[in-house]
VMD Tcl script that draws the C-alpha trace (Angstrom):
set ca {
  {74.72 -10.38 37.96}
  {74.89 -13.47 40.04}
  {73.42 -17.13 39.25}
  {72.21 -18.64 42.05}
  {71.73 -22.20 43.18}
  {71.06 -24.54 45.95}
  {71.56 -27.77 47.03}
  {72.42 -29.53 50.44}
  {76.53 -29.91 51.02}
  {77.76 -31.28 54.20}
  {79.28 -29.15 56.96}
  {82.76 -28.72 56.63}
  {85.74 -26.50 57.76}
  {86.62 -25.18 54.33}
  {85.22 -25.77 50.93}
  {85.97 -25.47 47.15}
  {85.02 -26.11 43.74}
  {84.32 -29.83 44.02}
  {81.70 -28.88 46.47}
  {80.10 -27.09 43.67}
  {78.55 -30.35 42.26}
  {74.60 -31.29 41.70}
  {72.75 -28.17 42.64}
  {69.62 -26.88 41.05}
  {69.68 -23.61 39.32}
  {67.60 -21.27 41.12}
  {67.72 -17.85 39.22}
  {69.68 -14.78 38.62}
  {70.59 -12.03 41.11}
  {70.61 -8.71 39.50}
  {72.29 -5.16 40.66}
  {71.57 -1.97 39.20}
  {73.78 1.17 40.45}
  {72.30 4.49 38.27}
  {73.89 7.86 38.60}
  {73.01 10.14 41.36}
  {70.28 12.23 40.45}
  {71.43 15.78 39.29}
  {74.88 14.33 37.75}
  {73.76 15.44 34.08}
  {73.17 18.84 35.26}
  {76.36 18.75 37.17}
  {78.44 17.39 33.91}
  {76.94 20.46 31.68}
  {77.81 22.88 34.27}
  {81.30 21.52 34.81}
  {81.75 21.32 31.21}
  {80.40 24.92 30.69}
  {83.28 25.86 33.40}
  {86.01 24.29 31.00}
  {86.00 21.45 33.17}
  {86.54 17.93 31.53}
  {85.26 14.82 32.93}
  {87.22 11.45 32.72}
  {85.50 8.12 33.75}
  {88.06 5.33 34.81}
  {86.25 1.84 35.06}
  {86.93 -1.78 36.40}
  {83.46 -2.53 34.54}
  {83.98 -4.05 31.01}
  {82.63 -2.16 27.98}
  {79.01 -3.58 27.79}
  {78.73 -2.86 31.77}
  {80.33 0.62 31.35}
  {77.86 1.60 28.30}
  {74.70 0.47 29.73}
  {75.90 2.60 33.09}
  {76.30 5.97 31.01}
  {73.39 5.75 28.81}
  {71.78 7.11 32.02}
  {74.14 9.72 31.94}
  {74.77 11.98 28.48}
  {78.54 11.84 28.19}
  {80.42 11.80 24.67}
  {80.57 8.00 23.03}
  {84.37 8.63 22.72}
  {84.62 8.54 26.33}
  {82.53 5.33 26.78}
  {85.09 4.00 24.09}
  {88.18 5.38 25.65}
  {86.93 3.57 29.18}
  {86.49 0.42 27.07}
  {89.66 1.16 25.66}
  {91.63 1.82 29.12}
  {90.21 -1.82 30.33}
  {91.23 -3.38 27.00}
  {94.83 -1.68 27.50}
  {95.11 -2.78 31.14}
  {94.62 -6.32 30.54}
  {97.01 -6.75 27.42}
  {99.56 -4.77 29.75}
  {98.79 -7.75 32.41}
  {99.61 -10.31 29.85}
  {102.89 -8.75 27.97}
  {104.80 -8.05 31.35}
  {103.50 -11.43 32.83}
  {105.36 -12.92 29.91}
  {108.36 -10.90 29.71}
  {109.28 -11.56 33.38}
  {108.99 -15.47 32.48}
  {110.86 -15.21 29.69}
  {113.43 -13.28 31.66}
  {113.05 -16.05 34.37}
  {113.82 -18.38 32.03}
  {116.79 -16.75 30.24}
  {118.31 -16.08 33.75}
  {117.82 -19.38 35.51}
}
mol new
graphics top color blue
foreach p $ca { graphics top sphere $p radius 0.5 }
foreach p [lrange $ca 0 end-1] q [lrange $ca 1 end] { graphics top cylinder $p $q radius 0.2 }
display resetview
């Protein structure tokens, strides 16, 4: 989803944030990406193959939900993706702070 706003701004080789000043709300921009048709059949007859499906995501949780509702997986595996993302960016934040504190303790 995108908001969406206009507003006049001067001509200029590069712009930023402070250009983003006194425009008038215009509306949201909406996206919606289903599932191929044909992937639920697919899914049963991979599963009925012994075949198990794993869905890794950028989306958050809310995004990758409302994506498989169109699609009938298990609600563990919607979890597990929400899981994965949670995982990812506490991973981010616990090695971004161990190599500053090992900056620190070295400088």
């Amino acid at each position: 989803m995108l908001a969406l706003a206009a507003g006049h701004i001067d001509a200029k080789p590069t712009y930023g944030r402070d250009d983003e000043k006194n425009l008038e709300f215009i509306g949201f921009l909406t996206f919606l990406d289903r599932p191929k048709e044909g992937v639920s059949e697919t899914l049963s007859e991979l599963a009925d193959l012994g075949v198990s499906v794993k869905v890794i995501t950028g989306d958050n949780a809310l995004v990758s939900a409302a994506v498989f509702g169109f699609v009938p997986l298990p609600a563990a595996l919607v979890v597990a993706i929400a899981a994965i993302a949670t995982l990812y960016v506490v991973a981010t934040e616990l090695l971004k702070a161990s190599f500053y504190r090992n900056r620190m303790l070295t400088s």
